[in-house]
Every structure is written in C-alpha cells, then in structure tokens.
PDB file with SEQRES, HELIX, SHEET and CRYST1 records, atoms N, CA, C and O in Angstrom:
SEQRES   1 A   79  UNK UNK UNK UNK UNK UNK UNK UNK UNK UNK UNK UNK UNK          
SEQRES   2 A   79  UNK UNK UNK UNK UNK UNK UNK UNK UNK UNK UNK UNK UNK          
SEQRES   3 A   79  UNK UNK UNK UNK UNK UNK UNK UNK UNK UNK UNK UNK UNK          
SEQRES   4 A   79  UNK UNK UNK UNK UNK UNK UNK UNK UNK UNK UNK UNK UNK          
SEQRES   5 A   79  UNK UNK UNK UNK UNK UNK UNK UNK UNK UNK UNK UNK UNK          
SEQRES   6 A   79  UNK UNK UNK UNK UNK UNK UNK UNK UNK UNK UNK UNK UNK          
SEQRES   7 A   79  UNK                                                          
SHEET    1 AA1 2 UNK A  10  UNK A  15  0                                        
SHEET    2 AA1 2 UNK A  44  UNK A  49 -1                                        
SHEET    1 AA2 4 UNK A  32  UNK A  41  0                                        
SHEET    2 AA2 4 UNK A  19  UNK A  27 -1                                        
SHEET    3 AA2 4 UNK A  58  UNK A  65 -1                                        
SHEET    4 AA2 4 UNK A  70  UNK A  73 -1                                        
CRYST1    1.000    1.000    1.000  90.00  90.00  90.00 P 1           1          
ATOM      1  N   UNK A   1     167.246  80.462  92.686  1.00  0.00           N  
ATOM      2  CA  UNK A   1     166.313  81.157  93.524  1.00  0.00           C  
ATOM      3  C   UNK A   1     164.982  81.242  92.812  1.00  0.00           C  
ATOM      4  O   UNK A   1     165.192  81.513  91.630  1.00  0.00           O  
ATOM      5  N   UNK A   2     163.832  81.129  93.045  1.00  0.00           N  
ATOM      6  CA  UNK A   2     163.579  80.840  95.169  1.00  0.00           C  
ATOM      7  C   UNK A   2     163.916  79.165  94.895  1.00  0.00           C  
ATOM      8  O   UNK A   2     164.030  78.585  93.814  1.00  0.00           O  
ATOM      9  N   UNK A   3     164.023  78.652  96.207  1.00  0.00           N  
ATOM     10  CA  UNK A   3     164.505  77.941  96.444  1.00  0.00           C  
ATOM     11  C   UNK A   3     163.249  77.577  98.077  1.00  0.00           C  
ATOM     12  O   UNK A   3     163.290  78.530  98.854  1.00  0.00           O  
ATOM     13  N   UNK A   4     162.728  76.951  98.335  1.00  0.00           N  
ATOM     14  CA  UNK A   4     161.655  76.206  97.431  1.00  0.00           C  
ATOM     15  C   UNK A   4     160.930  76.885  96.246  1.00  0.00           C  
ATOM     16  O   UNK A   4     160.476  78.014  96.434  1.00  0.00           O  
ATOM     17  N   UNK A   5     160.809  76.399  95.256  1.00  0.00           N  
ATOM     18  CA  UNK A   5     159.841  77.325  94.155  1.00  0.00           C  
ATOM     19  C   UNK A   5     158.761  76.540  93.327  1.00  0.00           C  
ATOM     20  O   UNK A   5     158.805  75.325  93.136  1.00  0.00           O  
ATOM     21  N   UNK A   6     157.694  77.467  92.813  1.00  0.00           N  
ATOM     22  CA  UNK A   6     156.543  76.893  91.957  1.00  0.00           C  
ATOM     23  C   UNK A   6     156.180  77.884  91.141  1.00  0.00           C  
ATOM     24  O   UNK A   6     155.983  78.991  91.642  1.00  0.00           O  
ATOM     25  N   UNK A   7     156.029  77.702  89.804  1.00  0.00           N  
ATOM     26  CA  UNK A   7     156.954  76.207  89.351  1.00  0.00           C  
ATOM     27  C   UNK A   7     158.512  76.338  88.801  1.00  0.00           C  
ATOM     28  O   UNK A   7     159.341  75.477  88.504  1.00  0.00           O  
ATOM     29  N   UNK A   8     158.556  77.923  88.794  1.00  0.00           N  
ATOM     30  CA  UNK A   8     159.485  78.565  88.409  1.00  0.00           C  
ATOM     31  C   UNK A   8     160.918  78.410  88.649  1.00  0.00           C  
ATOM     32  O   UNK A   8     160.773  78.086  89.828  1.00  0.00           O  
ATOM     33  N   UNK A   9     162.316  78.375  88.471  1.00  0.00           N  
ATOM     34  CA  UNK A   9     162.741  78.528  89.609  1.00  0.00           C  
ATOM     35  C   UNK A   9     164.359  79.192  88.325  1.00  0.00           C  
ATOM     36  O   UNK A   9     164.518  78.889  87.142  1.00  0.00           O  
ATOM     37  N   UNK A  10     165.383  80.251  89.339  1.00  0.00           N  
ATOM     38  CA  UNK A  10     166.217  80.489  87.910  1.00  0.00           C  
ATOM     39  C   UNK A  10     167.513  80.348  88.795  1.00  0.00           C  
ATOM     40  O   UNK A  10     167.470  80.389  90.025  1.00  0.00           O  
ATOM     41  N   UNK A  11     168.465  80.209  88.194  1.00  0.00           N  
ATOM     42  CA  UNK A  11     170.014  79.049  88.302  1.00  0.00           C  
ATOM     43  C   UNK A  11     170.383  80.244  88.345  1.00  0.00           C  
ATOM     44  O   UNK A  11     169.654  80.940  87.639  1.00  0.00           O  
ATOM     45  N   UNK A  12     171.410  80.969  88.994  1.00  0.00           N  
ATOM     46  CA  UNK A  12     173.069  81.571  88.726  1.00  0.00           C  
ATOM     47  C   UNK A  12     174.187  81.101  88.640  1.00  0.00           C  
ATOM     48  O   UNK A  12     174.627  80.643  89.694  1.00  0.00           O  
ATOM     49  N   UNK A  13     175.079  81.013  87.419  1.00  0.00           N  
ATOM     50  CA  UNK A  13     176.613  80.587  87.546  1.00  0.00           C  
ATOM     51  C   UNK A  13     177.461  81.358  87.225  1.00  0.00           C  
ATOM     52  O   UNK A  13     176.973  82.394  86.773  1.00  0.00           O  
ATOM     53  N   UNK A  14     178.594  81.340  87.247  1.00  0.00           N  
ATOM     54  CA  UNK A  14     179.931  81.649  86.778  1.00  0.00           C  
ATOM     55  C   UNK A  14     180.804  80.923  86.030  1.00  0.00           C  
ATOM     56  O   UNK A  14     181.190  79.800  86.357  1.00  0.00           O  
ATOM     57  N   UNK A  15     181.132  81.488  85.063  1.00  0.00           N  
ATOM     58  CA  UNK A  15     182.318  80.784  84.413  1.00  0.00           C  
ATOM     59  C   UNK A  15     183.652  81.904  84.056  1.00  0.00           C  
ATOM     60  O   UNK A  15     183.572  82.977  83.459  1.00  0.00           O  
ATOM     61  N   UNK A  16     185.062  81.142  84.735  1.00  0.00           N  
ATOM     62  CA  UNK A  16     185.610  82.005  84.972  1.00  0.00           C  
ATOM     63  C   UNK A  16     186.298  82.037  83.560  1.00  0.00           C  
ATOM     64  O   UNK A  16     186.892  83.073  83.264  1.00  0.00           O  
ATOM     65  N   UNK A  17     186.273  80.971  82.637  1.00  0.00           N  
ATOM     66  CA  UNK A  17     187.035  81.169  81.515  1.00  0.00           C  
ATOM     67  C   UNK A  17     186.378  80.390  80.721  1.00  0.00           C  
ATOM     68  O   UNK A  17     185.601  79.528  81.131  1.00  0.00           O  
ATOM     69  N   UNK A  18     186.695  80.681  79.156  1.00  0.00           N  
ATOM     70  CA  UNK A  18     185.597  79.881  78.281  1.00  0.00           C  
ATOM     71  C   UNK A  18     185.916  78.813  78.485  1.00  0.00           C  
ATOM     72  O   UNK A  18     187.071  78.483  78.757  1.00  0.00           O  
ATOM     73  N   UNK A  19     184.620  77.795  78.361  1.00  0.00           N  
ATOM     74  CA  UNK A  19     184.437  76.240  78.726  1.00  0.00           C  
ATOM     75  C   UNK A  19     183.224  75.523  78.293  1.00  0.00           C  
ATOM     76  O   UNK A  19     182.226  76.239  78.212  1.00  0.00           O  
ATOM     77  N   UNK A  20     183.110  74.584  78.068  1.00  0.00           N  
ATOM     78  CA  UNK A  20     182.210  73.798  78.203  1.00  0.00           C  
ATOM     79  C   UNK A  20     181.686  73.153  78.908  1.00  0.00           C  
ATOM     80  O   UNK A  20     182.103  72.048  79.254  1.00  0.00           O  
ATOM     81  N   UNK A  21     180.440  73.778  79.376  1.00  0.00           N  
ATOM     82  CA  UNK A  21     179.743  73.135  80.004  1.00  0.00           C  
ATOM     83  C   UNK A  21     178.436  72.789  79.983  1.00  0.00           C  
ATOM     84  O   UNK A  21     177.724  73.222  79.077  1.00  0.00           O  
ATOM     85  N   UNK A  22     177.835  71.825  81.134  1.00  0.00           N  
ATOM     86  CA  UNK A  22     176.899  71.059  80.685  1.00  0.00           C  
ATOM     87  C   UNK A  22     175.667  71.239  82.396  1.00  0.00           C  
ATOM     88  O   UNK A  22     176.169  71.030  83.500  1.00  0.00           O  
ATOM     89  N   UNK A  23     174.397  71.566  82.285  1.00  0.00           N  
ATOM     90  CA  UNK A  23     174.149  72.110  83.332  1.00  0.00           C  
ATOM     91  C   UNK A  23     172.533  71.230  82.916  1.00  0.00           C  
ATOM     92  O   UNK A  23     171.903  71.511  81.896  1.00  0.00           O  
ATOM     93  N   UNK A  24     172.061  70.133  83.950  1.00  0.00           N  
ATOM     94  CA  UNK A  24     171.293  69.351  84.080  1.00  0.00           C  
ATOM     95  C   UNK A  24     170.305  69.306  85.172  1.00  0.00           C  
ATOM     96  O   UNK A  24     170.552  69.827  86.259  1.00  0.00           O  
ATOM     97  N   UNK A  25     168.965  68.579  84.870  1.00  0.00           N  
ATOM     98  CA  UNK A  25     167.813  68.715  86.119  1.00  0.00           C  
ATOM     99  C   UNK A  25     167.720  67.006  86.427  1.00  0.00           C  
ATOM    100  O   UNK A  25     167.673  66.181  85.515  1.00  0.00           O  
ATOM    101  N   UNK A  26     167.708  66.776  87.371  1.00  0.00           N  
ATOM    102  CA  UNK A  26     167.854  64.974  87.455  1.00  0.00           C  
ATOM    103  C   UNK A  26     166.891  64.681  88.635  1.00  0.00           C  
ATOM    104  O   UNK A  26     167.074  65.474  89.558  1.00  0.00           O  
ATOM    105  N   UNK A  27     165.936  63.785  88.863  1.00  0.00           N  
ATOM    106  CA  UNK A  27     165.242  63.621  89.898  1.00  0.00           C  
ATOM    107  C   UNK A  27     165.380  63.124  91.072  1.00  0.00           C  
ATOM    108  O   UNK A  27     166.437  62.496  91.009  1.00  0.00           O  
ATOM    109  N   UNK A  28     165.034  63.042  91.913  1.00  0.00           N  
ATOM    110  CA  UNK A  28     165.422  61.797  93.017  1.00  0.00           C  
ATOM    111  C   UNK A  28     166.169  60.273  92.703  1.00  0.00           C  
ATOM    112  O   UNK A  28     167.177  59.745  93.172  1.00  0.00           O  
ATOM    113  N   UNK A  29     165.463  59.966  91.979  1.00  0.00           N  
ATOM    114  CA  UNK A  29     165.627  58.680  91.333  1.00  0.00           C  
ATOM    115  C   UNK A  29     167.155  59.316  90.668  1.00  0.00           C  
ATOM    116  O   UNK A  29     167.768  58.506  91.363  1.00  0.00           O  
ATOM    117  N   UNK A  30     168.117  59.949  90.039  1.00  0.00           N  
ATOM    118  CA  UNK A  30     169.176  60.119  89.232  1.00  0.00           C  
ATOM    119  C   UNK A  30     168.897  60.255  87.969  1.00  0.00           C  
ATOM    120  O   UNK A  30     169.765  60.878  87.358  1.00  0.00           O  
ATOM    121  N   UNK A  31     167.828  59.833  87.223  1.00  0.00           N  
ATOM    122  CA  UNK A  31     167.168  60.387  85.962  1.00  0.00           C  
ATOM    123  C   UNK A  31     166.978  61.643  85.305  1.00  0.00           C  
ATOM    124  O   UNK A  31     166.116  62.416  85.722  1.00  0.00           O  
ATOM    125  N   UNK A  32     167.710  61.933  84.300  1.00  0.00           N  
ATOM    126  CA  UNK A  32     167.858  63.392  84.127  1.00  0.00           C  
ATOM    127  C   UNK A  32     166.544  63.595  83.355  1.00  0.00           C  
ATOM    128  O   UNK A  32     166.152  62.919  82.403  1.00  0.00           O  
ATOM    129  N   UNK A  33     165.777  64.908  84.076  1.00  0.00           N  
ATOM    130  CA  UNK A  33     164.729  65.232  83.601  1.00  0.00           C  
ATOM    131  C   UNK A  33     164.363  66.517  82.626  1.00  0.00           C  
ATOM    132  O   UNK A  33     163.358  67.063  82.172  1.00  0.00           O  
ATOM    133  N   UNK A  34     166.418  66.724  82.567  1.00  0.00           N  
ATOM    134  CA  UNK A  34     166.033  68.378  81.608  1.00  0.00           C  
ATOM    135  C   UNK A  34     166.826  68.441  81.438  1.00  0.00           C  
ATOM    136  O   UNK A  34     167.481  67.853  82.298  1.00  0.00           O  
ATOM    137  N   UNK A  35     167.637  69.045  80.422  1.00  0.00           N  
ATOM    138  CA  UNK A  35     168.979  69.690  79.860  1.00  0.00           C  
ATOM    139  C   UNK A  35     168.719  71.358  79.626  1.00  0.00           C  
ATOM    140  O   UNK A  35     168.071  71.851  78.702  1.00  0.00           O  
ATOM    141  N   UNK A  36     169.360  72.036  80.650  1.00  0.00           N  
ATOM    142  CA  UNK A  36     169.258  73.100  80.755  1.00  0.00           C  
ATOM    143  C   UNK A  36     169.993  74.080  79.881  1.00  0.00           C  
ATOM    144  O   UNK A  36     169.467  75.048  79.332  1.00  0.00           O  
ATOM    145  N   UNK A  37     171.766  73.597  79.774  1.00  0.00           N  
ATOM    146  CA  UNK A  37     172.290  74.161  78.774  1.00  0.00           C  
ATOM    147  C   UNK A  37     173.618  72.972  79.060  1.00  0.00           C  
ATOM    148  O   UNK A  37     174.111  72.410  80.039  1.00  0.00           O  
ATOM    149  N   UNK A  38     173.931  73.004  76.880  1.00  0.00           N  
ATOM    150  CA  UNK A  38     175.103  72.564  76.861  1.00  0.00           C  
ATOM    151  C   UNK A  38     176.055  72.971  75.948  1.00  0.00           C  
ATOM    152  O   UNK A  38     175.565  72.889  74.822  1.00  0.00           O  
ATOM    153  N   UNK A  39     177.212  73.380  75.919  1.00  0.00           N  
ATOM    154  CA  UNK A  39     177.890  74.091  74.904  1.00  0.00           C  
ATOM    155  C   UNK A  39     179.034  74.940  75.461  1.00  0.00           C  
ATOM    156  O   UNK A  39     179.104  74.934  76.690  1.00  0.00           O  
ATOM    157  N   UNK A  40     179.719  75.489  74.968  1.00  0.00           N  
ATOM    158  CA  UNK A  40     180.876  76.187  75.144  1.00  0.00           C  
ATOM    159  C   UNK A  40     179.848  77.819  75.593  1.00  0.00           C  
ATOM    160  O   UNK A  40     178.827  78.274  75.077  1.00  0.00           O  
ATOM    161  N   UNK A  41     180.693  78.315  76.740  1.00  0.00           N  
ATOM    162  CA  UNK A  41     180.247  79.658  76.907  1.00  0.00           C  
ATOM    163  C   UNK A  41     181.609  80.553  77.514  1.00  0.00           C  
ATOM    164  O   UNK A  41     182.582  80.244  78.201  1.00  0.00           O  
ATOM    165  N   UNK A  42     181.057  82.000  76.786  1.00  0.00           N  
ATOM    166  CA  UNK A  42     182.766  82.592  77.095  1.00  0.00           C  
ATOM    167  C   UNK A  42     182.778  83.282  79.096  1.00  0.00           C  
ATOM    168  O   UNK A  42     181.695  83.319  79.680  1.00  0.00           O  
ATOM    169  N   UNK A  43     183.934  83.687  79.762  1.00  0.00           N  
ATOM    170  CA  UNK A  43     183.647  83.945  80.961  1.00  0.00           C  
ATOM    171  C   UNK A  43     182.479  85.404  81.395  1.00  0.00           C  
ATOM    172  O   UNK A  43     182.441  86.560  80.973  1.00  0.00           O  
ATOM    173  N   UNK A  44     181.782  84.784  82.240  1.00  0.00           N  
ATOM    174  CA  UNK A  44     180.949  85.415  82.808  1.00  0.00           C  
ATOM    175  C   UNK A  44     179.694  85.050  83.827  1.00  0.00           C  
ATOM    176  O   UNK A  44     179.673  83.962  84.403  1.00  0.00           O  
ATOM    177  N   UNK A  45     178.859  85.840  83.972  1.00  0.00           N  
ATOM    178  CA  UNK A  45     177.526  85.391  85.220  1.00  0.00           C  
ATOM    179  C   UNK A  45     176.400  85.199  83.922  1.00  0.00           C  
ATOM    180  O   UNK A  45     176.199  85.836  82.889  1.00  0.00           O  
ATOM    181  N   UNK A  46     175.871  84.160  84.446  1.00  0.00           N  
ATOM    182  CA  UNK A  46     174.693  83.945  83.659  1.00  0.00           C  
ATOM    183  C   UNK A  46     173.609  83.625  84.486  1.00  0.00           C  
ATOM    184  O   UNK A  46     173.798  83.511  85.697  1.00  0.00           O  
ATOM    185  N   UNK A  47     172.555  83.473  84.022  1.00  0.00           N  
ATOM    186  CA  UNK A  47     171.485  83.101  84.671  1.00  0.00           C  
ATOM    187  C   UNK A  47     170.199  81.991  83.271  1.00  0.00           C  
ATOM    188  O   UNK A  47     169.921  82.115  82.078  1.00  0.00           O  
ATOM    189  N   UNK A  48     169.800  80.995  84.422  1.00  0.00           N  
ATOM    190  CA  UNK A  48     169.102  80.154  83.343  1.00  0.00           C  
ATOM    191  C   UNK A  48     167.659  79.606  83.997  1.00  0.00           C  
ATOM    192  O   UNK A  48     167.551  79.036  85.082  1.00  0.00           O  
ATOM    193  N   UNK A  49     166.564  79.928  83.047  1.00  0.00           N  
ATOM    194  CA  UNK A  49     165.236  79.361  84.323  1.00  0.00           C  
ATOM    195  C   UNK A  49     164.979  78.189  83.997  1.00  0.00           C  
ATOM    196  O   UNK A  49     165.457  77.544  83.063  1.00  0.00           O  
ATOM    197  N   UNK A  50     164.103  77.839  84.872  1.00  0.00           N  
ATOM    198  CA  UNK A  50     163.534  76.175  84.524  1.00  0.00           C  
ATOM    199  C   UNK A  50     161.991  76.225  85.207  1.00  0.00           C  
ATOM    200  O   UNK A  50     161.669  76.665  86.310  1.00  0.00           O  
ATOM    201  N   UNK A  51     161.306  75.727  84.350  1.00  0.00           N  
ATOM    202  CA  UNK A  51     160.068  75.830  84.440  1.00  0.00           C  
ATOM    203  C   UNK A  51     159.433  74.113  85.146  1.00  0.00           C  
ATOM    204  O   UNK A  51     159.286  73.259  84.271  1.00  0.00           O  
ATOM    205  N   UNK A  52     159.262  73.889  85.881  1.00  0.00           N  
ATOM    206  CA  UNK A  52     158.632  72.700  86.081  1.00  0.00           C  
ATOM    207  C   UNK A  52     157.102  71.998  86.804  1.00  0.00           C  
ATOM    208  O   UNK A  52     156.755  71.206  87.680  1.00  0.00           O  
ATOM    209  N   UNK A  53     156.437  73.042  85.601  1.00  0.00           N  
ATOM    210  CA  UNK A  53     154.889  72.984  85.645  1.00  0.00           C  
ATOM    211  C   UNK A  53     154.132  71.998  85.637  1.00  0.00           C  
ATOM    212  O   UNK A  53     153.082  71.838  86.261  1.00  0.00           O  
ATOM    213  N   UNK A  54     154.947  70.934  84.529  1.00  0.00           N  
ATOM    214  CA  UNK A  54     154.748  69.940  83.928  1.00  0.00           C  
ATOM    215  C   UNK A  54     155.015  68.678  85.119  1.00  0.00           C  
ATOM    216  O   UNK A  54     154.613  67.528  84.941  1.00  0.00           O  
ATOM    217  N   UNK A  55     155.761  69.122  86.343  1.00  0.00           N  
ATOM    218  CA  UNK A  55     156.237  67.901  86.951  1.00  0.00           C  
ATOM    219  C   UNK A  55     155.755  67.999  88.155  1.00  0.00           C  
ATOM    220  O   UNK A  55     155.127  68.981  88.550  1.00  0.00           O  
ATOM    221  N   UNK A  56     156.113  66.586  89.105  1.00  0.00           N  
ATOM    222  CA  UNK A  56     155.267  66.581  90.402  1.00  0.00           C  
ATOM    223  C   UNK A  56     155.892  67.259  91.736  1.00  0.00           C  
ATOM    224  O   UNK A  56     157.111  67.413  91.816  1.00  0.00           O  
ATOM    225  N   UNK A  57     155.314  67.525  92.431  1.00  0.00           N  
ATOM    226  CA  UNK A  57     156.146  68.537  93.544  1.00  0.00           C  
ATOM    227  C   UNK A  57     157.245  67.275  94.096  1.00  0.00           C  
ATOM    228  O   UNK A  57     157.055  66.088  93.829  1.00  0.00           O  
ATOM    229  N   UNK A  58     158.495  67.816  94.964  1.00  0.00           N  
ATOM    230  CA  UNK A  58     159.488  66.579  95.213  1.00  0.00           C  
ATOM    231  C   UNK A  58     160.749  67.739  95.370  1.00  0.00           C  
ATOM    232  O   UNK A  58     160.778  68.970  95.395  1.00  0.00           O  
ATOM    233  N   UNK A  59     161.955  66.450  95.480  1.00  0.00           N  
ATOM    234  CA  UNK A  59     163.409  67.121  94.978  1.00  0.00           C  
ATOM    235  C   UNK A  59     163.796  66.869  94.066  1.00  0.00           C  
ATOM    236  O   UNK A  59     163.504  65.788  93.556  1.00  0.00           O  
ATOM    237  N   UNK A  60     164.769  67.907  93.350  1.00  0.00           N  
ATOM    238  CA  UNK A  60     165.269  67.506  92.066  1.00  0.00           C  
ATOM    239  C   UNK A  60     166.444  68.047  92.552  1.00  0.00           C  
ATOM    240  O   UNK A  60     166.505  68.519  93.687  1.00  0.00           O  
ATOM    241  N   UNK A  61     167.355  68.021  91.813  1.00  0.00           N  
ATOM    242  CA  UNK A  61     168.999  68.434  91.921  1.00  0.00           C  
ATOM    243  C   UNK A  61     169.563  68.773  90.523  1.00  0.00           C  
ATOM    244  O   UNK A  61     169.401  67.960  89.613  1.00  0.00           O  
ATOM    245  N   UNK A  62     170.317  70.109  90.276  1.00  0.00           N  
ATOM    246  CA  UNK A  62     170.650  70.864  89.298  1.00  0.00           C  
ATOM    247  C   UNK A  62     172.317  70.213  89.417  1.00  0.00           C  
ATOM    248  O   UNK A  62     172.882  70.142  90.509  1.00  0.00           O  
ATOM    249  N   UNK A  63     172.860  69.842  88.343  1.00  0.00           N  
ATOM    250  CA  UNK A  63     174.492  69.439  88.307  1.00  0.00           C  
ATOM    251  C   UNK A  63     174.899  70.085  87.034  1.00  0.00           C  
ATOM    252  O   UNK A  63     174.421  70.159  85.903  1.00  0.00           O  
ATOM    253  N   UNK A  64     176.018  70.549  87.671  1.00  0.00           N  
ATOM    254  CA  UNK A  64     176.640  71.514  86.598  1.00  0.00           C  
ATOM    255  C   UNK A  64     178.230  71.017  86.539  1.00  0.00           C  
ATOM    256  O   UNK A  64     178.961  70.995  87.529  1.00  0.00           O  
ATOM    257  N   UNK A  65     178.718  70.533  84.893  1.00  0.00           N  
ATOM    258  CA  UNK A  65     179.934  69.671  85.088  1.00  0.00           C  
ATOM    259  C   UNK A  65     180.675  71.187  84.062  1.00  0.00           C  
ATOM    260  O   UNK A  65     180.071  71.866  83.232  1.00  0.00           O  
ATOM    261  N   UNK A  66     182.051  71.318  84.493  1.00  0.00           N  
ATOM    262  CA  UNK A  66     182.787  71.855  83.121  1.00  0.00           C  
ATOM    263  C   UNK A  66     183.727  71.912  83.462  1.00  0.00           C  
ATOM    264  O   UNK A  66     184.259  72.841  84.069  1.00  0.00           O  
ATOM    265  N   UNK A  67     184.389  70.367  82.968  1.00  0.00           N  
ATOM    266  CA  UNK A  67     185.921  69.740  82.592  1.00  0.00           C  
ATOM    267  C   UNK A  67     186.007  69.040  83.884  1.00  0.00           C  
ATOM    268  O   UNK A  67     184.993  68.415  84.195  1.00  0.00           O  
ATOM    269  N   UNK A  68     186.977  69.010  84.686  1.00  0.00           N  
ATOM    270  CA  UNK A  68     186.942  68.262  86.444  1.00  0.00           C  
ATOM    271  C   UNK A  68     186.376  69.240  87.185  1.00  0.00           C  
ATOM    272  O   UNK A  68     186.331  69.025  88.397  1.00  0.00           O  
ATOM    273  N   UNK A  69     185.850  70.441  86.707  1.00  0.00           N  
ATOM    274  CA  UNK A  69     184.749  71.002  87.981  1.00  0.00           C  
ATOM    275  C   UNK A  69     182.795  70.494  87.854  1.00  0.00           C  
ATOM    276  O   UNK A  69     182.054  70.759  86.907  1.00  0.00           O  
ATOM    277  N   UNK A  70     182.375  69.631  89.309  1.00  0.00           N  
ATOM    278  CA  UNK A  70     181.504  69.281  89.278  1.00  0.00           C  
ATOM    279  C   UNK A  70     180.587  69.844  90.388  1.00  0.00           C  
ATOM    280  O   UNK A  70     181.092  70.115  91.477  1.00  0.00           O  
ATOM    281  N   UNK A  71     179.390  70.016  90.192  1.00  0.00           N  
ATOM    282  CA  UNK A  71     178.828  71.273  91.287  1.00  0.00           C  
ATOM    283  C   UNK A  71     177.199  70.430  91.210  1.00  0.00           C  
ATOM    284  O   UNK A  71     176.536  70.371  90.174  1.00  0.00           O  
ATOM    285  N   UNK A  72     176.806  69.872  92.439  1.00  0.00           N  
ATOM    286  CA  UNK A  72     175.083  69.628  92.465  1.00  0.00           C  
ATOM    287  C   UNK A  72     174.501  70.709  93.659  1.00  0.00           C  
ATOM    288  O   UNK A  72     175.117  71.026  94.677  1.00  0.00           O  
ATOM    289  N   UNK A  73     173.157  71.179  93.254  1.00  0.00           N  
ATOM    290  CA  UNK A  73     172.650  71.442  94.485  1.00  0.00           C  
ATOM    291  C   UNK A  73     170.985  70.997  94.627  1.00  0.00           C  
ATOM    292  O   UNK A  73     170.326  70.843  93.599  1.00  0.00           O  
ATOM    293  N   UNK A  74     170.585  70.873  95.502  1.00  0.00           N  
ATOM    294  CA  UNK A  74     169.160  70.750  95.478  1.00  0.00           C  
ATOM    295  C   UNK A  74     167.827  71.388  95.973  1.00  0.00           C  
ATOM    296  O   UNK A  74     167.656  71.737  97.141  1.00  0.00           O  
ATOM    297  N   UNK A  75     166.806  71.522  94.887  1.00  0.00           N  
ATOM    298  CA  UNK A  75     166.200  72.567  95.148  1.00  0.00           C  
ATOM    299  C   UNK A  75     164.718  71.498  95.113  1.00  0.00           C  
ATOM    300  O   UNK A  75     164.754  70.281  94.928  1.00  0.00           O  
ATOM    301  N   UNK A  76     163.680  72.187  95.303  1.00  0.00           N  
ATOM    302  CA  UNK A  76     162.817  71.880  95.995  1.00  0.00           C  
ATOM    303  C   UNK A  76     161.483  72.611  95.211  1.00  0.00           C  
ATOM    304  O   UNK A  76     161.338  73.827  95.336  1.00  0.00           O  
ATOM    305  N   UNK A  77     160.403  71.719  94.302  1.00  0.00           N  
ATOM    306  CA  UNK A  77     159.395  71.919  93.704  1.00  0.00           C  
ATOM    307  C   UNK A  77     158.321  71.602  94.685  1.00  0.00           C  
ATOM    308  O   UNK A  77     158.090  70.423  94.950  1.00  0.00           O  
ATOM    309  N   UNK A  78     157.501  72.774  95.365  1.00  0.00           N  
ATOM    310  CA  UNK A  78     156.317  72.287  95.754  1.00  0.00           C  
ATOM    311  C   UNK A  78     155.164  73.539  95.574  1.00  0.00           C  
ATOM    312  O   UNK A  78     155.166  74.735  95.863  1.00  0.00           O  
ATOM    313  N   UNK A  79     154.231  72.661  94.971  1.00  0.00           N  
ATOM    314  CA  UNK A  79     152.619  72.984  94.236  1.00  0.00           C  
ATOM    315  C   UNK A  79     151.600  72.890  95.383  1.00  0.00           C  
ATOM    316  O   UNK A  79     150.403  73.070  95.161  1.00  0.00           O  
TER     317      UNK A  79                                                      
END                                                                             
C-alpha cells in the first residue's frame, strides 16, 4: 500500500513459521530491479518499503518465494 504509489510504496507479509525467504522487485520486462529482503525470518507480520524514486513510472511486480510457497502481485509506480 498505496497501491498506485509515488514513489513510495510498503509490502505486508506473513510468515507463519520460521523460513526463508526471498522477497523481490522485477519489471515488466522480468528483470529483477531490487532485492527487498533475503534470509531466514522467525513467524510473524512484517512490513518492508521500497522506494522507487530512482525509476520510471510503469508496472513492476513484488514476488515473494519461501520453500514451494510462491506469491506475485503487481503494483503500479506513477510520477
């Protein structure tokens, strides 16, 4: 949320048990344009921002992998 956002924009997840996971910004094109977080985290709600000041308005898509659970959604940069 927000969802369209500029330039700001911040992630909520869950993890229901410790895991590793890996939570990415990738462009239209499939090119990952950010590594948001990667590493083992124990269960709980987190929240993570992403700043994309630096980039051109468009879609991007957030994918979040940990173990066989895989989750994209797409959010929407416009300046």
């Amino acid at each position: 949320y927000p969802n369209p956002f500029n330039p700001i924009t911040t992630i909520t997840y869950q993890v229901p048990e410790y895991s590793n996971i890996n939570i990415s910004i990738y462009n239209i094109n499939g090119q990952i344009i950010h590594n948001l977080h990667s590493g083992f985290v124990s269960p709980g709600e987190y929240l993570v921002s992403w700043d994309a000041k630096n980039l051109s308005s468009g879609v991007y898509f957030v994918k979040m992998v940990s173990g066989s659970f895989v989750t994209t959604q797409k959010i929407m940069l416009v300046k």
